[in-house]
C-alpha positions as CSV (number, residue, x, y, z in Angstrom):
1,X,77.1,152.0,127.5
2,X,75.8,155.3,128.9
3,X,72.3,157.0,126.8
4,X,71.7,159.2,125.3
5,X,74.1,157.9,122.9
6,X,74.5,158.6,119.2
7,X,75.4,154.5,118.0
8,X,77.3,156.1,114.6
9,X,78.8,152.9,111.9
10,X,81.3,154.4,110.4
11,X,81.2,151.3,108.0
12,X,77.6,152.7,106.5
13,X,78.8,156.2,106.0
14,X,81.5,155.0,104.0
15,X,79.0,152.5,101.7
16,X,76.6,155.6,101.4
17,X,79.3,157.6,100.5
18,X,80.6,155.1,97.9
19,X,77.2,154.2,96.4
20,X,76.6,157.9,96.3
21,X,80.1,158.0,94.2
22,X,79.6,155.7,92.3
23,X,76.5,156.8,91.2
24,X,77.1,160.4,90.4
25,X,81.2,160.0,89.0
26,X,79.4,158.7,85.5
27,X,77.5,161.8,85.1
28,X,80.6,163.7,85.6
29,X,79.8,164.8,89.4
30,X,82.0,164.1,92.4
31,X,81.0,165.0,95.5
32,X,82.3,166.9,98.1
33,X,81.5,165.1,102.0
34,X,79.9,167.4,104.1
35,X,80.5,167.2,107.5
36,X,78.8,169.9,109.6
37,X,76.2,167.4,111.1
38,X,79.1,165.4,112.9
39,X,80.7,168.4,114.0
40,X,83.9,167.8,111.7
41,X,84.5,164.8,113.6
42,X,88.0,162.8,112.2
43,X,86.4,159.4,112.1
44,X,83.2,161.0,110.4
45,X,85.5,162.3,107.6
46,X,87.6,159.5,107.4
47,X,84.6,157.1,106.9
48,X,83.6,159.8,104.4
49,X,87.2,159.7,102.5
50,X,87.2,155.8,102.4
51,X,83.8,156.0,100.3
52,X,85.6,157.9,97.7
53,X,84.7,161.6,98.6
54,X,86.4,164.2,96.0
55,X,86.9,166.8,99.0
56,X,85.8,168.0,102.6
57,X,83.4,170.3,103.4
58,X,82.3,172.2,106.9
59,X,80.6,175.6,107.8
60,X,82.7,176.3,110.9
61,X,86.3,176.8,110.6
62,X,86.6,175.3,113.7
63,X,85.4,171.9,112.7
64,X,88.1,172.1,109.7
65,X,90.7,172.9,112.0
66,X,89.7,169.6,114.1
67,X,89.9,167.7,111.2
68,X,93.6,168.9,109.8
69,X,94.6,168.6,113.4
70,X,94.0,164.9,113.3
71,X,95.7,164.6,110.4
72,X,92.7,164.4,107.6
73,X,94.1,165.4,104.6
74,X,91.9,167.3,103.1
75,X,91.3,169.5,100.4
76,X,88.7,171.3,103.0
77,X,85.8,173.9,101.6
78,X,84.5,175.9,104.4
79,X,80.5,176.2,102.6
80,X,79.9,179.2,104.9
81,X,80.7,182.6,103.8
82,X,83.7,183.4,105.8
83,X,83.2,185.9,108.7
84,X,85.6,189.1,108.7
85,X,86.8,188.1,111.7
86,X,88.4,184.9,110.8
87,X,89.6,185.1,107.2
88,X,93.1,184.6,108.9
89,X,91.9,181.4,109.9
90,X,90.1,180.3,107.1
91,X,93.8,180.5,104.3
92,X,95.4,178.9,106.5
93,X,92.8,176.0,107.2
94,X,90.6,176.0,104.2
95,X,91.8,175.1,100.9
96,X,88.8,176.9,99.4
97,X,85.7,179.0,100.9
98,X,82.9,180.0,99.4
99,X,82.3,183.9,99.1
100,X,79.8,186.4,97.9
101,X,81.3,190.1,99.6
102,X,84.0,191.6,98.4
103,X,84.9,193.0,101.5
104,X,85.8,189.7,102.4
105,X,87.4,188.7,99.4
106,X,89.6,191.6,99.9
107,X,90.6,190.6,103.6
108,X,91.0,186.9,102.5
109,X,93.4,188.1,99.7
110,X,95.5,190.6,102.3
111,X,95.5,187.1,104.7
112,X,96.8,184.8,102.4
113,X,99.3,187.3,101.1
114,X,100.4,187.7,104.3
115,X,101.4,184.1,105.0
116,X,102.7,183.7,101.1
117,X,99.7,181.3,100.3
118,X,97.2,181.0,97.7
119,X,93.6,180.4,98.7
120,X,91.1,179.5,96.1
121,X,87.4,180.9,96.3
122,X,83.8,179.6,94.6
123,X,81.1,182.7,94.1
124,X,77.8,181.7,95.1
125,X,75.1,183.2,93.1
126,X,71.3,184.1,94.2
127,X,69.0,181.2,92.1
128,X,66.3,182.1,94.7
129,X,66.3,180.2,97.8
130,X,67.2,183.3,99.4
131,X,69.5,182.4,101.7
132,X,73.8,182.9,100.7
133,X,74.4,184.1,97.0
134,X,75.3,187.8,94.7
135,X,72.3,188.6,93.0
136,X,72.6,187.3,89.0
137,X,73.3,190.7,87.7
138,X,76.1,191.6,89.8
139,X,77.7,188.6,89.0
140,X,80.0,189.8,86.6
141,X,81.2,192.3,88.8
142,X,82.1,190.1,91.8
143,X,84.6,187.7,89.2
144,X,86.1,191.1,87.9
145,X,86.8,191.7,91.9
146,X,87.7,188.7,92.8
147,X,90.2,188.1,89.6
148,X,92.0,191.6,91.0
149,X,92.5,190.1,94.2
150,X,96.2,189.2,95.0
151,X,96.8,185.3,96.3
152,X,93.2,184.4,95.7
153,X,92.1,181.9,93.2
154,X,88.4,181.8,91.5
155,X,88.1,178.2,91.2
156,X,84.2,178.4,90.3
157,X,80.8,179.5,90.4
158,X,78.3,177.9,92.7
159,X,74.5,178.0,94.0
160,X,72.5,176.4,97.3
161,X,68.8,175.7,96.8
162,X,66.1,174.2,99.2
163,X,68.1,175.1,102.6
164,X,66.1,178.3,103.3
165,X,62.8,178.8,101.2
166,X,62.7,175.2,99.8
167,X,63.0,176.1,95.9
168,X,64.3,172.6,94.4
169,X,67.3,172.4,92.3
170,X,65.4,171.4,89.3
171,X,66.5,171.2,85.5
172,X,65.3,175.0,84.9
173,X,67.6,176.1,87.7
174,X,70.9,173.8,87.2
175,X,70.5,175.1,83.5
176,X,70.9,178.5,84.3
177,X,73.7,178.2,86.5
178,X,75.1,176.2,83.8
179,X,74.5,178.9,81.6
180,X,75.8,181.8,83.9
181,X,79.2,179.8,83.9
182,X,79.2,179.8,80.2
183,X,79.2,183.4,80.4
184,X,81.8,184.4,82.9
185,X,84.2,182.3,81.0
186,X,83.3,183.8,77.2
187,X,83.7,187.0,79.2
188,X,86.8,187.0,81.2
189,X,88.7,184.4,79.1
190,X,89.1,182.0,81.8
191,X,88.0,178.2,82.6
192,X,86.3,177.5,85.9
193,X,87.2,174.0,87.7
194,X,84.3,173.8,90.3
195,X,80.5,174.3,89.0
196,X,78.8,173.2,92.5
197,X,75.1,173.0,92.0
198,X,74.0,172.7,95.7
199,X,73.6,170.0,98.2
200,X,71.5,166.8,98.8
201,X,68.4,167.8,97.5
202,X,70.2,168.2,94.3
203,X,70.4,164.1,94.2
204,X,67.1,164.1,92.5
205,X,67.7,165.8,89.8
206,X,71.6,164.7,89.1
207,X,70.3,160.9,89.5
208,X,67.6,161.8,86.9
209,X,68.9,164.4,84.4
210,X,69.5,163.5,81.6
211,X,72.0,165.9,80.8
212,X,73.4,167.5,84.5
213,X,75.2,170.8,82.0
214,X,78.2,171.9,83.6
215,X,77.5,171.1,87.3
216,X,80.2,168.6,88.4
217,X,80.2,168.8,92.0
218,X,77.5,168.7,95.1
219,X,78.2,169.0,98.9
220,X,76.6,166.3,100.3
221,X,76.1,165.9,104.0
222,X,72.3,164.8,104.9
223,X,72.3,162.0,102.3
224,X,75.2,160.2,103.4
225,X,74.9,160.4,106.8
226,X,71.3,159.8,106.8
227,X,70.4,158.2,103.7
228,X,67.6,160.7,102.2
229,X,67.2,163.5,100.5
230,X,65.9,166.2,102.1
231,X,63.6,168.1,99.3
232,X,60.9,165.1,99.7
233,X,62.2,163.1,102.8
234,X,62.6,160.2,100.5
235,X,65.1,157.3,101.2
236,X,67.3,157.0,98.2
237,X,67.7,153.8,97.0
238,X,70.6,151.3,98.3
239,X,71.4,154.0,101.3
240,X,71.3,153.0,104.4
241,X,68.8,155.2,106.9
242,X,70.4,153.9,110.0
243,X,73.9,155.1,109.5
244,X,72.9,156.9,112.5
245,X,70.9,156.1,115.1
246,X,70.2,158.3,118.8
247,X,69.6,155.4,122.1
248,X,67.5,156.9,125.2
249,X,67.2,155.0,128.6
250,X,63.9,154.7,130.4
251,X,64.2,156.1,133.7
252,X,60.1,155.6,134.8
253,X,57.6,153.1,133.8
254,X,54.1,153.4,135.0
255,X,50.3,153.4,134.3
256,X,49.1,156.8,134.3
257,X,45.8,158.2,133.0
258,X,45.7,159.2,129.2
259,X,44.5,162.5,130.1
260,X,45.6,165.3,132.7
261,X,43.9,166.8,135.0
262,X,43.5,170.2,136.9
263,X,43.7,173.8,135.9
264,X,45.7,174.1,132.5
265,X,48.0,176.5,131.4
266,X,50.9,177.0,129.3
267,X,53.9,174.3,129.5
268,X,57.0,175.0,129.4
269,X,57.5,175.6,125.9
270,X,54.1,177.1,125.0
271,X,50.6,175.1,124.7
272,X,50.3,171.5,125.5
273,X,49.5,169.2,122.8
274,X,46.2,167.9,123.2
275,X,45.7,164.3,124.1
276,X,43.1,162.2,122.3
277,X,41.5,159.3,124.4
278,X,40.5,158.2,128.0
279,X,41.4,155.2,130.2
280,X,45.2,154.3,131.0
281,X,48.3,153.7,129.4
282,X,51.6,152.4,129.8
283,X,54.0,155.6,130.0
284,X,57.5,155.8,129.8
285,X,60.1,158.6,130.5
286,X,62.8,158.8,128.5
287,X,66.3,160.7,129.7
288,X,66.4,162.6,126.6
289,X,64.7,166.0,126.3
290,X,65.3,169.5,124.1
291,X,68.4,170.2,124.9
292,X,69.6,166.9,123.9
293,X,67.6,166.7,120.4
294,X,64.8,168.0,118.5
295,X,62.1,165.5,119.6
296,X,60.0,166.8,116.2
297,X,62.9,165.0,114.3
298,X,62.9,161.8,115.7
299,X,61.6,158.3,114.7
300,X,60.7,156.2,117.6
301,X,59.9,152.0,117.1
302,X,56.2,151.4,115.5
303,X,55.9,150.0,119.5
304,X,56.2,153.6,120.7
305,X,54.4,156.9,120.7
306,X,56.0,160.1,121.4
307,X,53.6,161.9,123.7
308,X,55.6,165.2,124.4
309,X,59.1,166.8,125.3
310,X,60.1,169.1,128.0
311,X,63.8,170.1,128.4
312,X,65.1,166.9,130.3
313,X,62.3,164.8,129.4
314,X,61.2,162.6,126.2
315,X,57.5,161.0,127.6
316,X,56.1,157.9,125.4
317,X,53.6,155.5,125.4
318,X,54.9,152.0,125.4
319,X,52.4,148.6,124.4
320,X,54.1,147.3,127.2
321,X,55.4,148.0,131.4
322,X,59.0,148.0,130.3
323,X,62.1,147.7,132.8
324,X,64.1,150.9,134.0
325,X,67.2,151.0,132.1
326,X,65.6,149.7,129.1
327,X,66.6,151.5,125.6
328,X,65.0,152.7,123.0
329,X,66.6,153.5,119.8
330,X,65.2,156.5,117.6
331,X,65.9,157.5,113.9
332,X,66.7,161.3,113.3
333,X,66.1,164.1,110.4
334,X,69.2,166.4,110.2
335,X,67.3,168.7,112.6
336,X,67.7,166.2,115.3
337,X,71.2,164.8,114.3
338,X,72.5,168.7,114.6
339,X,71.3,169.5,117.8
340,X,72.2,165.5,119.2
341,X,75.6,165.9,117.8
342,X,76.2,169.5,119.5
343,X,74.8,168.4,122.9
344,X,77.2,167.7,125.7
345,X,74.9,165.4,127.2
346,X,75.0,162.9,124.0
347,X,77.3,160.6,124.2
348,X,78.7,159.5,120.4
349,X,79.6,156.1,120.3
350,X,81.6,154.6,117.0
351,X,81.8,151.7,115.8
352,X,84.7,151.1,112.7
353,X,84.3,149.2,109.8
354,X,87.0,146.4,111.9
355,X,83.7,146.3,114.4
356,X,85.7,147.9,117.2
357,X,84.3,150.5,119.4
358,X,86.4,154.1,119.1
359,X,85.7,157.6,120.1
């Protein structure tokens, strides 16, 4: 096989998914698979479907296109606010997007009535992550603009916490969303279908809660794909963490001194890390550098020590002279997993749950 390589078992996705399922469904959650991290990749949300995923969900339009292309059948959430220039796009590919502008909402409405279809929306509201959401008190506002819109459906109300400013999804904060659907519905006289309380850092709390209010769905990407949460980086219990896993081929193996020497300057991205130690080691190179992966997000065998990156280049200190063309596999954060999965120069590799090799 040619490395790098993303080694992805579809047969773990789907048992992550499932357990995930399984776990949540009695609390009244389901959960919506989030496939941004795979690049919307068919097998990916297949894997996702078998493990009893409610619903799809991407942040590019163009990864939900790939995916109804290939005959995936959906329903699809785009979890990004929709850009301007796509709302055509996104009626006809999405069965739901998320929305907070109602500039937008006004374009999606004029799209879908356009093409005779009805495309149903979620509002995202601020809890204080900072990142997509109306503020609390303009709330009402946006369902009364949203309700006048021609073709457009408001399925629910939902939030996202932890992504930008890392403010957990805790009890305090999944009660006031609770809350704030309460009121739009005594308000406007309607019922919402979709309370969405956030993503996979919600699982601590909807695992824990006693009482989860009127939340009933979470988009959950990181946690099935990698088997953690990512509010604490802890591995959730019966999940597996190798779902996933990025291989790299040596391409030099030598003795070299621990420490440089000559004149130093900058590298080539910024200040060198300092090296601790004297003597020689036994260095690898790896054929895996920054444009392939986030090196800060990967896990390397307790046999190996990551020294340093440069664009091309992943260098490591090995107990051992190994051979050239020897591979070493590496465990990745969803930092690492994005960037692996968008390079060209990663090859993905899947293996089905019938142990045969697909791409």
């Amino acid at each position: 096989m040619t490395a790098p390589r993303l080694d992805i078992d579809l047969d773990k996705i789907t048992q992550n998914a499932r357990n995930l399922v399984e776990r949540l469904a009695p609390r009244g959650i389901r959960v919506t698979g989030v496939t941004k991290a795979a690049l919307g990749h068919p097998l990916v949300a297949a894997a996702m479907q078998r493990g009893g995923v409610h619903g799809l969900g991407d942040s590019r339009i163009e990864n939900i296109e790939t995916m109804a292309a290939a005959g995936i059948p959906g329903p699809f959430t785009l979890i990004r606010s929709p850009m301007a220039s796509q709302v055509d796009r996104v009626v006809t590919a999405a069965t739901t997007s998320v929305n907070t502008e109602p500039d937008v909402l006004d374009r999606l409405s004029a799209a879908a009535y356009e093409r005779h279809l009805l495309h149903s929306v979620i509002l995202m509201v601020e809890l204080g992550d900072l990142r997509e959401g109306v503020m609390v008190d303009d709330l009402f506002a946006l369902v009364s603009h949203t309700l006048d819109c021609p073709n457009l459906v408001l399925s629910g109300i939902g939030t996202n916490l932890a992504c930008q400013s890392g403010i957990a999804p805790d009890a305090a904060k999944m009660a006031e969303l609770s809350q704030l659907v309460d009121a739009v519905e005594a308000k406007f006289g309607i019922s919402l279908a979709v309370v969405s309380g956030g993503n996979s850092a919600n699982l601590d709390w909807a695992l824990g809660a006693a009482d989860t209010g009127r939340v009933n769905e979470l988009r959950l990407g990181e946690a099935i794909l990698l088997g953690h949460e990512p509010l604490h980086g802890r591995v959730l219990e019966g999940l597996h963490t190798d779902a996933i896993t990025l291989v790299a081929e040596v391409i030099e193996s030598k003795a070299k001194p621990v420490q440089p020497w000559g004149e130093t300057g900058r590298s080539a991205f910024g200040a060198p890390e300092a090296r601790t130690g004297d003597g020689t080691r036994h260095q690898a190179l790896l054929a895996l550098g920054r444009q392939d992966v986030d090196p800060d997000g990967i896990t390397p065998p307790a046999t190996v020590t990551i020294l340093g990156a440069s664009s091309d280049h992943l260098v490591v200190d090995i107990s051992a002279p190994a051979r050239i063309g020897t591979e070493v596999a590496f465990q990745l954060d969803y930092a690492a997993l994005l960037r692996a999965m968008t390079s060209p120069f990663v090859a993905k590799e899947f293996v089905s749950p019938s142990g045969l090799q697909a791409s």
